[in-house]
C-alpha positions, 0 to 999 in steps of 0.5 A, a space after each residue: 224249823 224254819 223261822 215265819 215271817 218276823 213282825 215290825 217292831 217299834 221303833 223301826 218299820 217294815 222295809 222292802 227287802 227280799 223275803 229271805 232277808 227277813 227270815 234269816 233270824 235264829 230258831 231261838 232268838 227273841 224273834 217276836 214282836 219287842 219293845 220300842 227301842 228294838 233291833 231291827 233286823 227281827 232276828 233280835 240281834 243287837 247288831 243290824 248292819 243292814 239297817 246301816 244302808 237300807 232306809 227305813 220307812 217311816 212308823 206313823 207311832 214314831 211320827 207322832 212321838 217326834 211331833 209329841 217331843 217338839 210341842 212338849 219341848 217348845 212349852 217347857 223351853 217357854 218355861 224353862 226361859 222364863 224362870 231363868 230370865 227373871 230374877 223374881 224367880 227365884 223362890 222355891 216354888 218356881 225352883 221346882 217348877 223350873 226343874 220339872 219344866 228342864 225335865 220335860 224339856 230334855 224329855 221332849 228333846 230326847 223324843 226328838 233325838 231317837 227319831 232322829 237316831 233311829 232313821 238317820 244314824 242307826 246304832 247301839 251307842 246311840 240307842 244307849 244314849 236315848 234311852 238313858 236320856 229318856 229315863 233321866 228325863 221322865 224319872 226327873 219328871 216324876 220326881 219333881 211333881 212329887 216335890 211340888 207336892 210335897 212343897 204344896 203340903 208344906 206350906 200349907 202345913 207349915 204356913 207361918 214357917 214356909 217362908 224362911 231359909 230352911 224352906 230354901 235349904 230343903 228345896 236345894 235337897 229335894 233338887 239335888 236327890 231329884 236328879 241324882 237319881 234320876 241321872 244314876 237310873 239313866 246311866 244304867 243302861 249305858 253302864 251295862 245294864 241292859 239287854 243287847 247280848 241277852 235279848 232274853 232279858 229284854 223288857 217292852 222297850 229295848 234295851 233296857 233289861 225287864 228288871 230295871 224297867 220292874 225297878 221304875 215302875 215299882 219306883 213310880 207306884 211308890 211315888 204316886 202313893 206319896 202323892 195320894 197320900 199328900 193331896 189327900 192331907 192336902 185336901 183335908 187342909 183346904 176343907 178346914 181353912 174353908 170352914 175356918 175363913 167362912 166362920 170368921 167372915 160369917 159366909 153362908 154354908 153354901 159359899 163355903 161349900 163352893 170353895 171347898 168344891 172347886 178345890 177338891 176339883 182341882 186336886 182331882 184333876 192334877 191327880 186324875 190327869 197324872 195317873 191317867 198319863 202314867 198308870 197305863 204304861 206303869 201297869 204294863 211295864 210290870 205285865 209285858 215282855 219283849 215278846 208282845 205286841 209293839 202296838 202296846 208299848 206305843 198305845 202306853 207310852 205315848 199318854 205317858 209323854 202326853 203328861 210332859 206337854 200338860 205339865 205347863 199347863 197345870 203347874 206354870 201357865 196356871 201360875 200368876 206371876 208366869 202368867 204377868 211375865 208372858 202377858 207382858 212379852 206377848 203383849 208389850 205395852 199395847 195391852 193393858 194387864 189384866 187385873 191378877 190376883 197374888 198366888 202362894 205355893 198352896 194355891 191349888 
């Protein structure tokens, strides 16, 4: 039985070759529309020699993804230069922002590099050396939001012992299992763990295998359930402090009522903004396999690196001390400083 016309994948575009080129693909093969990281051939063949010396046209999805890697990378550098070239920086709650700036910042750069890859130098190595970076990258991401938040609750469950060593010794741990888990679930695929000779197995994006992307996002749901959890004793937090400080300073109820509502606002759009990015992918990594539609994974993927270029915006150019540090450089002396008040880790 003769095998139709093969569909674009992502990752890769339609080229102008002859019609008998394109339906050369085995009855049986993972012919059907696949995940980004897909071969590009359409007859889902790890090896594509023809890719090697016909050029691919350009994927308006993978223009915008290299477009998204470059903003994101750019901010998060911004951070990641700030932290490291001020000494002051050196608490815990800066610890944990810098590794969630480096996160996204290599996830930024990664976005780049397979586009880059994937129009200049095709390859199944290369392929394996994205995507492992990919998902060092945004598993580090995700980790590290959840250990910020964890550092939030903490100093405000623990106020009166938040700043001591033990506060250091924790940070170093939680960065240490950070990334130690985020690079053993990188190294996955390029270990072995994929789907290059068993285009079956393949999940939405190839080549990582449809088990290893159940394993992230089950990992990733687990994560957001922490930090459900967390915002919401965080919130209760808040709300008691609010009442405690207007009692004692005698405020009105509805000054109280002010302060509590602004903070619960925030939390809900640290929290709104982090499931809106990632839920969608999330969910669908669970429901699709390589035979749906490539629009999909990019429709997904792409709110999903939009968390990366809105993390700086919440977690560092929010911050205080960052905003001082980039006031002063922007500016110099030319300006005067605007007048800032001091921030905690708590601060939401």
């Amino acid at each position: 039985m003769a095998a139709g016309p093969q569909p674009e994948h992502p990752g890769s575009c339609s080229r102008s070759a002859p019609a008998s080129m394109m339906e050369d693909g085995p009855p049986n093969s993972s012919g059907g529309h696949h995940g980004w990281f897909t071969a590009r051939n359409g007859s889902g063949s790890a090896v594509d020699l023809e890719s090697v010396v016909r050029p691919l046209a350009l994927n308006p999805w993978d223009v915008v993804l290299c477009i998204s890697g470059t903003i994101i990378s750019c901010e998060n550098a911004i951070v990641v230069v700030v932290i490291f070239y001020t000494p002051a920086f050196r608490a815990p709650m800066f610890l944990l922002i810098g590794s969630l700036a480096t996160a996204d910042l290599l996830a930024g750069l990664g976005l780049i590099l397979h586009f880059a890859f994937v129009y200049f130098i095709p390859s199944e190595p290369v392929s394996l050396l994205t995507v492992g970076l990919l998902v060092t990258s945004f598993t580090a991401s995700v980790s590290s939001l959840l250990t910020i938040t964890i550092d939030r609750y903490l100093s405000l469950y623990n106020a009166l012992t938040y700043y001591s060593e033990r506060t250091v010794t924790r940070t170093y741990i939680m960065l240490i299992l950070t990334w130690g888990a985020s690079i053993c679930y990188g190294l996955l695929p390029i270990m072995g763990w994929n789907c290059l000779k068993e285009p079956s197995t393949c999940s939405i994006i190839k080549p990582l295998m449809k088990s290893h992307l159940i394993i992230l996002s089950v990992s990733f749901f687990m994560v957001f359930a922490v930090m459900l959890q967390l915002y919401v004793q965080i919130c209760k937090i808040v709300c008691r402090h609010a009442h405690q400080i207007a009692v004692q300073r005698h405020f009105l109820a509805s000054s109280h009522y002010v302060t509590t509502r602004k903070g619960i606002a925030t939390l809900a759009v640290i929290l709104g903004t982090f499931a809106s990015c990632w839920l969608p992918f999330a969910v669908y990594c669970l429901l699709g396999d390589y035979s749906y539609p490539a629009l999909y994974t990019y429709a997904t993927f792409l709110p999903a690196t939009s968390n990366s270029m809105i993390n700086p915006v919440i977690y560092a150019f929010r911050n205080q001390e960052i905003q001082k540090v980039l006031w002063t450089v922007c500016c110099g002396c030319f300006s005067p400083t605007p007048p800032f008040r001091s921030r905690s880790p708590s601060d939401v």
